[in-house]
N, C-alpha and C positions, 0 to 999 in steps of 0.2 A: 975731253969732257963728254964729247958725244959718248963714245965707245964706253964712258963709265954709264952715262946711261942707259947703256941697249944694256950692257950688265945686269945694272938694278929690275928696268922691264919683262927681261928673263927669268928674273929671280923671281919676282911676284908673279909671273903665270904659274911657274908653276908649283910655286905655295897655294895657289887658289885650285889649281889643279889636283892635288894631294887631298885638300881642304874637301874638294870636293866628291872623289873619291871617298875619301874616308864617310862623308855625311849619307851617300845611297848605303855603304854600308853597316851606317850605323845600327845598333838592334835596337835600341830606343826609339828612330824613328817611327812614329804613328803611321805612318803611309805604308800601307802592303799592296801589292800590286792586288788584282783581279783574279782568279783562281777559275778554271772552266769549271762549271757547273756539271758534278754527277749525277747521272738520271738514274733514279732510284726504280729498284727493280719490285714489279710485283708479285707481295705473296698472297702464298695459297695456302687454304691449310683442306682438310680433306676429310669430309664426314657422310655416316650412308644418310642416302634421299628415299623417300620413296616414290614409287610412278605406277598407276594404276588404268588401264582402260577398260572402259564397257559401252556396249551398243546399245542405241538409243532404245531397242527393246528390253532390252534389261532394266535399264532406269525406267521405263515406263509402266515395266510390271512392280519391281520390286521398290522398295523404299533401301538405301543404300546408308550406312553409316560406319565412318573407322573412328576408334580411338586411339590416339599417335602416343607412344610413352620416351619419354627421357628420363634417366632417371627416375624421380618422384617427381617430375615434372606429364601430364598429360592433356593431351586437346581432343577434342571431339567434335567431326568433320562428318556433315551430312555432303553426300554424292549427288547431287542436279546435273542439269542438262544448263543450266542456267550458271554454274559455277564451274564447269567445264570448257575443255578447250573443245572445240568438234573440229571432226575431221570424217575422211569417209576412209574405210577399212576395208576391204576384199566387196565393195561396190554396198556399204552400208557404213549407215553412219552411226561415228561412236561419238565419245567425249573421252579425252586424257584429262589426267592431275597429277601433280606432281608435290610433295610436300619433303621440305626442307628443313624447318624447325617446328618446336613444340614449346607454344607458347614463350616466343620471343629465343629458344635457346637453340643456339645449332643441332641438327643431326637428329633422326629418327631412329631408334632402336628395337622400338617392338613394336606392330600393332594387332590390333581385335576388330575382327569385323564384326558388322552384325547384318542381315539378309533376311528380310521380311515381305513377304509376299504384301501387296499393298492394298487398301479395303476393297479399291475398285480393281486392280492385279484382272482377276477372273474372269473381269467384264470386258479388259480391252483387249485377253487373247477372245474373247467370246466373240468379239465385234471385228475383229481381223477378218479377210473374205477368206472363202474354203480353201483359195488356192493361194494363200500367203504365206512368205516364208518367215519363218522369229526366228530372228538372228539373235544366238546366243555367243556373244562374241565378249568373251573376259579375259583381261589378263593382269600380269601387277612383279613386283622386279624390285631390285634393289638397283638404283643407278647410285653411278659415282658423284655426290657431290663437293665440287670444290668452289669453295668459296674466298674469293674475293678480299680481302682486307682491307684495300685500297678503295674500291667502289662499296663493300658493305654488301654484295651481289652474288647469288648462288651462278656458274656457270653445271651444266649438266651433259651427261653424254647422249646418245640418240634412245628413243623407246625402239628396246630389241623385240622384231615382230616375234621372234621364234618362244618366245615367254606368251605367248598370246594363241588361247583355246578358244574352238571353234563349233560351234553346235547350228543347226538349222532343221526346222521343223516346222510343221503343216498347223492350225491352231487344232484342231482333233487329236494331233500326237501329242501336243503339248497340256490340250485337257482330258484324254483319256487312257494313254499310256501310262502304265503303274511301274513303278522303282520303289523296292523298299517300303511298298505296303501306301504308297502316295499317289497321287498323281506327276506329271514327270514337270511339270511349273515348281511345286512346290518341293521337288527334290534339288531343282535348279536352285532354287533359296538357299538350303544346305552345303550344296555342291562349291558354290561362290565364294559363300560365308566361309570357309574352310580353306579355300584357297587363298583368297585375300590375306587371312589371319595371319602374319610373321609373327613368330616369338624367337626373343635371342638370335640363337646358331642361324635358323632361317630369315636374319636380315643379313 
């Protein structure tokens, strides 16, 4: 009698056994294990920027204005000293910008400048002492900008100095040297405005 029982006790483990077996494999079951969690990779996608610098004598003669074109989309950006990043440049100080989008839409494709000598411009090379230097310190570039999907964030590459023109003058060169039938301030105006300008090919 015993020995029929260890039979039968045998016999149901391992029916429960089997039983149970079969049940983690079932495909019905609702229970999925835990799955590691993949860290999602960040994209980029990749549009031009533009990056502009000028020395605080520039902005303080000139009045500075771009207009940024995307498609038919465009914005128009006055240049301050106040709307600027500063920094000091070859032992003067400038201000950088950098612009990214036009009017909410990514990527800069053309711009216009414009460079106008300022009402009081004349007065404050006038009021520079005899032996001051005006720092005519411009420059402006196409950087890379890649932008962020994941943050919504332009990252940017470095402002290359070597894109970056250098002038230095006495306030007497500046108001009585002649270029092109001008005075050499106001040839500065044109000289700027011209450079700054990108269209198309030149972003």
């Amino acid at each position: 009698m015993k020995k029929f029982l260890t039979k039968i006790m045998f016999a149901a483990v391992a029916v429960l056994s089997v039983a149970g077996f079969t049940s983690c494999n079932n495909a019905d079951d609702p229970y999925v294990p835990a799955q590691t969690a993949v860290q999602e990779k960040t994209v980029y996608q990749e549009y031009p920027a533009f990056a502009v610098k000028l020395s605080n004598d520039i902005l303080s003669i000139y009045d500075v204005t771009l207009t940024l074109h995307n498609g038919d989309k465009t914005e128009e950006v006055v240049l301050t000293q106040a709307n600027g990043e500063k920094e000091t440049f070859m032992n003067a100080a400038c201000y950088k910008y950098s612009f990214s989008k036009v009017n909410g839409e990514n990527g800069v494709y053309s711009v216009e400048a414009k460079v106008t000598t300022k009402a009081d411009g004349k007065t404050v090379i006038e009021s520079m002492p005899a032996d001051a230097e005006c720092s005519m310190i411009y420059g402006a570039g196409v950087v890379k900008g890649l932008y962020n999907k994941t943050t919504g964030k332009f990252l940017y590459e470095e402002y290359k100095n070597e894109n970056t023109l250098l002038g230095s003058h006495t306030p007497s060169e500046m108001l009585e040297t002649v270029e092109n039938g001008m005075p050499l301030y106001e040839g500065y105006a044109v000289t700027i405005q011209d450079y700054l300008t990108r269209k198309g090919s030149k972003l």
